[in-house]
N, C-alpha and C positions, 0 to 999 in steps of 0.2 A: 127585681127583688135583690135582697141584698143578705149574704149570707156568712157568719164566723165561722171559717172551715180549717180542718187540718189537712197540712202540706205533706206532713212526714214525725211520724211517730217519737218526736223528740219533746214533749210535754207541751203545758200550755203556752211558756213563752213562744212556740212555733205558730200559734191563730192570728188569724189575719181577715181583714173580712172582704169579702170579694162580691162582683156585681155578677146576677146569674139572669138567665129567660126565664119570666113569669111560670108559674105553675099550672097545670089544665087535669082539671077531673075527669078520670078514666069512671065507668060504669062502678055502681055501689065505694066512690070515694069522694072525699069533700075538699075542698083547699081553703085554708083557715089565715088570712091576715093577725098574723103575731103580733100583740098588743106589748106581752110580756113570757119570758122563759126564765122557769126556774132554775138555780143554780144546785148542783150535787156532787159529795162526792165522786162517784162512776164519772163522772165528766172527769175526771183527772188522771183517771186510769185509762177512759176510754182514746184521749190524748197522747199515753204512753204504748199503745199498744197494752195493755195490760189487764184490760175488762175481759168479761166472759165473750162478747160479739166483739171482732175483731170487722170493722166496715173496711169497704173497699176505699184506697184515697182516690180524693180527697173527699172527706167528708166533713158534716156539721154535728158539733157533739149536741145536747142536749137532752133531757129524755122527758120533761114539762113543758107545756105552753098555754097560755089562755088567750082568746083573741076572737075575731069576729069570721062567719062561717064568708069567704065568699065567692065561692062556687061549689056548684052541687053536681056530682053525675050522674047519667043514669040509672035509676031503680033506687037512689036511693030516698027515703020518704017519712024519717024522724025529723030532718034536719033541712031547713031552707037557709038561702041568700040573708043574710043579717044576725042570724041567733048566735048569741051570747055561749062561746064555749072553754070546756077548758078538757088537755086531753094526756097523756103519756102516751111516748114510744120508748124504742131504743135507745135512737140516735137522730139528731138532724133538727133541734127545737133552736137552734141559735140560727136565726134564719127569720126573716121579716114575710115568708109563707112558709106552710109544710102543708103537705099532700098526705091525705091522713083516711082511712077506714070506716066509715059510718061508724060502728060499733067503737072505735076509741076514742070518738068523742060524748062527753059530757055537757051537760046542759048548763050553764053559770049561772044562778040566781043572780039579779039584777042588784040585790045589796051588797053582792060580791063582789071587789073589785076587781080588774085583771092581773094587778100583782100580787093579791092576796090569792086568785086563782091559779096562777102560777106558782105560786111556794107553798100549797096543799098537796098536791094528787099524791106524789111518789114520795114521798115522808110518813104522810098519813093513809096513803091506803099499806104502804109496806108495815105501818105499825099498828095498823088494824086487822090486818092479817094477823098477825104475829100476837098479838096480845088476842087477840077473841078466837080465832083460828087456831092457832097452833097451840098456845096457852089454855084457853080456857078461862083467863082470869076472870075471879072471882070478888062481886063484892067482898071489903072487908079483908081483903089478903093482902100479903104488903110486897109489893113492887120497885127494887130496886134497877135503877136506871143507869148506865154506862156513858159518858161523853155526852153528857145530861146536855147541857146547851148548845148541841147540836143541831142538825138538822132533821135527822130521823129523834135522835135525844130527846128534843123541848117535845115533839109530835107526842113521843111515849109516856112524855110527863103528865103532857095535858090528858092524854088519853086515860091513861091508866086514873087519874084524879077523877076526871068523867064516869070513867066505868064504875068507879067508889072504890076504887083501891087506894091503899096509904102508901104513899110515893117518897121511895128517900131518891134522891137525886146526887148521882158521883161525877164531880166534874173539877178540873184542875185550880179553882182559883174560887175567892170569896164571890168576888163578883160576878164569875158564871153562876155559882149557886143560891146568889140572890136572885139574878134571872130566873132561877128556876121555880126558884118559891115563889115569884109573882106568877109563874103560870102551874100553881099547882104543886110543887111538892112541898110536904110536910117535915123532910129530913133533908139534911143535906151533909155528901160527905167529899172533902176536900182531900183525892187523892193524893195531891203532890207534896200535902205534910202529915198525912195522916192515913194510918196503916186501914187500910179498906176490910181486912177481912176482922179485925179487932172491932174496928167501928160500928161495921153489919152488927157483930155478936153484942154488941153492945145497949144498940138502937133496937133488935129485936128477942130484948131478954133470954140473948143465948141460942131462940130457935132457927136465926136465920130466914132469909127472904122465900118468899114462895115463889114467886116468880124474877129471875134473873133478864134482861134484856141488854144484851151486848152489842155492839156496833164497832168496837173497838178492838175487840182480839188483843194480842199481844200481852205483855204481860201482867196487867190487871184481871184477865181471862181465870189461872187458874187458883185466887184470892178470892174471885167471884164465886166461882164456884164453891170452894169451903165456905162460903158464907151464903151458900143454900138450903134449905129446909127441908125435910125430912116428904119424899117425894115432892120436891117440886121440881119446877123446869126452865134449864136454861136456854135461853132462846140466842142461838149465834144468827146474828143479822148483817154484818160485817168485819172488816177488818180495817178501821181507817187508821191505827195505828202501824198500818202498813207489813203486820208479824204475825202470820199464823199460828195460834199458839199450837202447844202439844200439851193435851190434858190426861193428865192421870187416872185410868179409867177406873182403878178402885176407889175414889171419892164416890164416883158414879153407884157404883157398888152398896159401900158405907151409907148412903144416904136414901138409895133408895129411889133416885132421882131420874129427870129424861134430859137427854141432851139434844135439843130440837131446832131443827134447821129451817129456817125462813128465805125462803126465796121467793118474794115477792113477783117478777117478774115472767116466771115459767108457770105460777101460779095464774098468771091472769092473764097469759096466753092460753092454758089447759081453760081455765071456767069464766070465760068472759063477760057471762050474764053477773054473776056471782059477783066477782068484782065492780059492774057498772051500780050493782044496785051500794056494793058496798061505797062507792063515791058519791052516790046521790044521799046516802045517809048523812055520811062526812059533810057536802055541802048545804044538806039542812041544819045541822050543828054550826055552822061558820055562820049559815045567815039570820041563825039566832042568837049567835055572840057566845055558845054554849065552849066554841073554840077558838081562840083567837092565832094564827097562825105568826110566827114572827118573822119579820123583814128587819134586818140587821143595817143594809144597803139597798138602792136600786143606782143602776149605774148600766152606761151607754156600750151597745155591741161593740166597741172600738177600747171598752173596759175589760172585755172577756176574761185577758189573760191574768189581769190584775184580779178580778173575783176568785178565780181556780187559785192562782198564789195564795187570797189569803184565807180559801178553805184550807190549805195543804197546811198552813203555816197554824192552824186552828185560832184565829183572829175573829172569828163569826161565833156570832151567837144569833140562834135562827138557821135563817135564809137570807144569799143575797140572789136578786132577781137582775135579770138585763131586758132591757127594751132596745126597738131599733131605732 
């Protein structure tokens, strides 16, 4: 097998891909031939030493993959030799196998491709969590978007437009936020010439967004915030702006409002059922066109380092995926 792994915690230009011994399924685990791996921010951090799991080196970042099941071990009895999967971990999807948990894999619908299976799971289950889970969102409420043509971004656009929310979409350029209106948003606000918290009051006659979804942190965070609605709730999802912010907790006050945390990930470690059905929702919506998930790029394991640059660089719009 053949794997993109980190040597030493010096970022992505450090990945390299290295030849390893095939994979064998121990008792209740599967070994899935990688068709395709999603590409994500956390891959970039997890490369710097800087993500929340710090793996032992050397390892393979990744935390999507869709591919074919093949081998099963004992006890376990969803999943046979051939079925069509797509699954999240940690760490370790840049890798042409991974050794994977019955329960973390998902079923592919056969309309689904494997790069489209791949640039779903951890975008759209983190923002189905987030907007139905933590939020609440409501038809009918309006939904403003952070780093809209992103990769969790475009997921929350579509989603939130799906649920029947009115989606304005903030993202630094015309052309992301033309992206964004083909998949769904209704508004669009160009932060890098035009003042975000003005714009909010503007677009929602004064009352501000009900629901906030941030991915970005830094200092658009607390503009977002003043331009929230009289309890609603902001959802910190990230920081891919690389800058924690410090928010003012008497906005919080003044408004009325929640400031709510999404972590997707400890989430679907704690309630695994919870989450598998939330995926299998998600990929009835993709195999009915109801989502269309975007691929920006697909590009060859020997690309790795090139993908991480030019999420870091914010050059994607979507998802880029790697194959082996």
């Amino acid at each position: 097998m053949r794997a993109v792994r980190v040597h030493e915690l010096t970022g992505p230009g450090a990945l390299r891909v290295d030849e390893l011994p095939d994979l064998e399924a121990a008792p209740g685990q599967v070994v899935v031939d990688v068709k395709a791996a999603g590409v994500n921010f956390p891959d970039i951090l997890i490369t710097q030493g800087k993500y929340q799991f710090k793996p032992t080196l050397p390892f393979s970042p990744g935390g999507e993959i869709a591919g074919v099941v093949r081998a099963v071990g004992a006890g376990v009895g969803s999943l046979k030799v051939g079925d069509r999967v797509a699954a999240t971990m940690l760490y370790g999807g840049y890798a042409s196998q991974v050794l994977l948990p019955e329960l973390a894999c998902v079923k592919l619908p056969e309309a689904v491709s494997f790069e489209v299976g791949a640039a779903t799971l951890l975008t759209y289950l983190t923002t189905y969590h987030a907007l139905v889970d933590r939020a609440a969102l409501h038809a009918n409420e309006t939904l403003l978007v952070l780093g809209a043509a992103g990769g969790v971004g475009i997921a929350a656009v579509e989603l939130g437009a799906l649920l029947g929310a009115r989606v304005i979409a903030a993202a630094s350029s015309a052309e992301k936020l033309a992206f964004c209106r083909e998949h769904g948003a209704a508004e669009g606000i160009d932060y890098a010439s035009e003042d975000l918290k003005e714009r909010v009051k503007a677009l929602t006659s004064g009352n501000g967004c009900d629901v906030i979804y941030d991915p970005v942190g830094g200092s658009l965070a607390e503009a977002a915030l003043r331009g929230t609605a009289w309890q609603g709730r902001y959802l910190v999802v990230g920081f891919a702006s690389g800058e924690i912010p410090k928010i003012p907790l008497n906005l919080v006050l003044l408004k009325g409002c929640q400031v709510v945390g999404v972590f997707w990930g400890s989430f679907a470690m704690r309630e695994p059922a919870k989450n598998r059905a939330h995926a299998d929702a998600l990929f009835a919506w993709v195999a009915e066109g109801k989502l269309r998930p975007a691929i920006d790029v697909t590009l060859p394991f020997e690309k790795a380092a090139d993908a991480l640059q030019r999420i870091e660089k914010r050059q994607v719009k979507g998802k880029i995926v790697l194959v082996p």
